[in-house]
Each structure stands twice: as C-alpha cells, then as structure tokens.
N, C-alpha and C positions, 0 to 999 in steps of 0.2 A: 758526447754521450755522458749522459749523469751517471755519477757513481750507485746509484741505488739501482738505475735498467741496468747496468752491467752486474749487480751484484745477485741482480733478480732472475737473469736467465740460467735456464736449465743446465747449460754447460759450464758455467760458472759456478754452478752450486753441485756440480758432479767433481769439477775440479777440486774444489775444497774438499768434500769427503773423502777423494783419493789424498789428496794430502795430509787430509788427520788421520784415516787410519794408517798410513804410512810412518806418520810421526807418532803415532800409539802404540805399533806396533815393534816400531824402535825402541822405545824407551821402555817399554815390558819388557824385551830382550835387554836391554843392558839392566835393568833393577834384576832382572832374574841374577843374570852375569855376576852383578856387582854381590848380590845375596849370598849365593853360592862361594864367591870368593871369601866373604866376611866369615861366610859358617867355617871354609877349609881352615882358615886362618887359627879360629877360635877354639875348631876341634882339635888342631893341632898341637895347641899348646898349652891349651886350658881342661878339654877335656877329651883324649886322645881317643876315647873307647867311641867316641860318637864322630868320629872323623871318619871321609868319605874318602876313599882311594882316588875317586874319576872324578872330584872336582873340579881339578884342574882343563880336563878335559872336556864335561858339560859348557863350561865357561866358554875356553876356545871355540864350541859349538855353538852358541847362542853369539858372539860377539864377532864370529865370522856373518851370523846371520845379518846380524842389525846391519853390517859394515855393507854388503850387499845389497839391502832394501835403502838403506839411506844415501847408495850413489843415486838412485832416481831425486833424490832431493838436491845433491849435488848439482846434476845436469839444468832442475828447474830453477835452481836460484844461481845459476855461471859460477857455479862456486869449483870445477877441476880446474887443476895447475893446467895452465896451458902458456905458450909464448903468444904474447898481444902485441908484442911494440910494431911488427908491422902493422898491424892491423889499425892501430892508433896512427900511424902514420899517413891512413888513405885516407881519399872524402867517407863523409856521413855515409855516401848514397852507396860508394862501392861496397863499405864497410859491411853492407845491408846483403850481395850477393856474396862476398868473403864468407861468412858469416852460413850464411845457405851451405853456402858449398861445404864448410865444417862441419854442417849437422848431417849433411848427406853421408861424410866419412864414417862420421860418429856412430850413424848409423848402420850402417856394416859391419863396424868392430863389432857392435854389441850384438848384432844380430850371428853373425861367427861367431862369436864369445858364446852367444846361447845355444848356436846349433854343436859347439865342442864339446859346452859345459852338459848339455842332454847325453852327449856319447859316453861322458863319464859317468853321468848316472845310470845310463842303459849297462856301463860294463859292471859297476857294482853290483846291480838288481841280477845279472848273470851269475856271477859268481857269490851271491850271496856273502857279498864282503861284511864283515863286522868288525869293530876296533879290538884292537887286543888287549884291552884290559879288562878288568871282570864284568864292567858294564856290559858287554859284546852289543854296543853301540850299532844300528845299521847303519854303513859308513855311505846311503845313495841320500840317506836323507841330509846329510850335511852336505857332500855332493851336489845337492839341490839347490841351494843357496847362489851356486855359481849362475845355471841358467836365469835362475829368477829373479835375482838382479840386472844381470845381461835384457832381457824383457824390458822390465820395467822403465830399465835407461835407453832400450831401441824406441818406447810409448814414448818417453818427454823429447827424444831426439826428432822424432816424426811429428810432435807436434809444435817443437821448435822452429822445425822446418818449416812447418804448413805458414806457422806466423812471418817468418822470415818473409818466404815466396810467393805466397798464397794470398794470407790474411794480413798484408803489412799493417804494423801496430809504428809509429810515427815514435814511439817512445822508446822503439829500441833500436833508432840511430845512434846512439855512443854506446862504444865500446865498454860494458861493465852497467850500463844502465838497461832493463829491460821489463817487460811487464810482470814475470813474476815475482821482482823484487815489489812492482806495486802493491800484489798480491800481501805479501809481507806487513803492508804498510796500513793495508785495507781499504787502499785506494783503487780504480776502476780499470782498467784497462785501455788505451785511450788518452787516458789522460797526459798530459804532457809534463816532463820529467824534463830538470834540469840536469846537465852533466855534474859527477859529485867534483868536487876539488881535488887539483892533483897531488896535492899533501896533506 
C-alpha cells in the first residue's frame, strides 16, 4: 500500500486528530503548569502582594492532568517501561500473539483503573469534596483525570489489539518496532520497517 492511500483513509486521518488534540491538549496543560509556576515563583520574591496561595496546587492539578492524557501516547508509541527480554528472545511470529495477549491485560488494568477511578469521582461529587485551601478547588474534577486517562489507554490497548490479532500490520513483528512509530515518521502503515540497532 502507498503511503498517500493509507494517509488518505478516513481512519487514518481520525487517527491523527485524536493524536493532535491529545498532543495540544498536553502541552496547554503543561505551559498553563509551567506559567503558574513562573508567576508563584516571581510573586514570591519579587512582588509578594500579587502572589497566589494555591499555585502550587493549580500546577499539581493540571500536571496530574497532562501526565494522564499523555499515557494514551505512551501506550501508542510502546513507549511504558515494561520487561522485553523474553519477549526478544521468541520467533517474530510468536512475539505477534505475546504481544496480543499483553494488550488483552493492558486492557483490563485500564478498564479497572477507569471503572475504580469513576468511584472516586462518584464519592467526591457525594460528599461534595473541595481542597482545603482558599481556592476550595472541586476535588472530583482532578479526580477525573484518573478515569480518563485509564479510557483513553483501554482505546489505544483495544486498538493495539485489533492490529496485533485482527488486522496483522507485518511491521510490527520486532519487538520495539511497530506502526505507530511509522505514524511518527509519516510513513504509511504497512510499510515495512527494519529492526532498529541494538546499540
């Protein structure tokens, strides 16, 4: 397949929009994070009358956010710490159901992860939790962050899956190489990837 049909269908071009706003979305939370920190910083010492109590905590709230929307990037580009060396150790071919069968797990966790992370949001929205500092922050919207990351990483583990099982892509027999690093590259899908070097 040419890289231009693959770049050209519908699911390919829904893919990338879920990646840029994901990647936009991150990096407005961390410039907001990073702002906020600079103003605490400046109001602190420079001009104390304009200094913010809950900066420090806004920050923790937006930088928990990003950290949580950016594991789906994780998951799409094999970038979580995990142990390979078996995995390195078996054929191409097995390496292909290994591999399956890790996205199936992967997928549970996160799906757990999201159905725990909603019960902690459901108990804050109960009790009307707020932070205790003057902000009186609503403590279900940071809360939030947990389930909807947990999502997000069950979507790229189900659709890692599907490619795994499903939709075999031939480029992601080695260990560490796989199509959404093509993605990266802006290369098709398909396309056939060499193993990178082991040093």
């Amino acid at each position: 397949m040419r890289a231009e049909d693959a770049s050209s269908r519908p699911v390919w071009r829904i893919s990338r929009a879920w990646d840029l706003v994901e990647e936009t979305v991150v990096g407005v939370l961390g410039l907001l994070g990073l702002s906020i920190g600079v103003w605490q910083v400046i109001g602190r010492y420079l001009v104390p009358g304009k200094s913010i109590s809950y900066g420090e905590e806004i920050t923790v709230y937006l930088i928990v956010w990003a950290i949580m929307i950016v594991s789906s990037q994780l998951v799409r580009r094999d970038g979580h710490v995990r142990p390979d060396l078996v995995l390195r150790m078996i054929a191409p071919r097995a390496q292909r159901f290994v591999e399956a069968g890790n996205c199936l797990l992967a997928l549970g966790f996160s799906l757990g992860l999201a159905w725990y992370g909603w019960q902690i949001v459901e108990t804050a929205l109960l009790i009307d939790e707020h932070s205790s500092t003057d902000l009186q922050f609503p403590m279900w919207i940071y809360y939030l962050s947990l389930p909807t990351g947990a999502v997000l990483m069950a979507l790229r583990y189900l659709i890692r899956f599907l490619r795994f099982a499903v939709f075999h892509d031939p480029s992601m027999d080695v260990v560490g190489v796989a199509a959404h690093e093509a993605m990266m590259e802006g290369s098709a899908p398909g396309e056939r990837r060499r193993a990178p070097d082991a040093f």
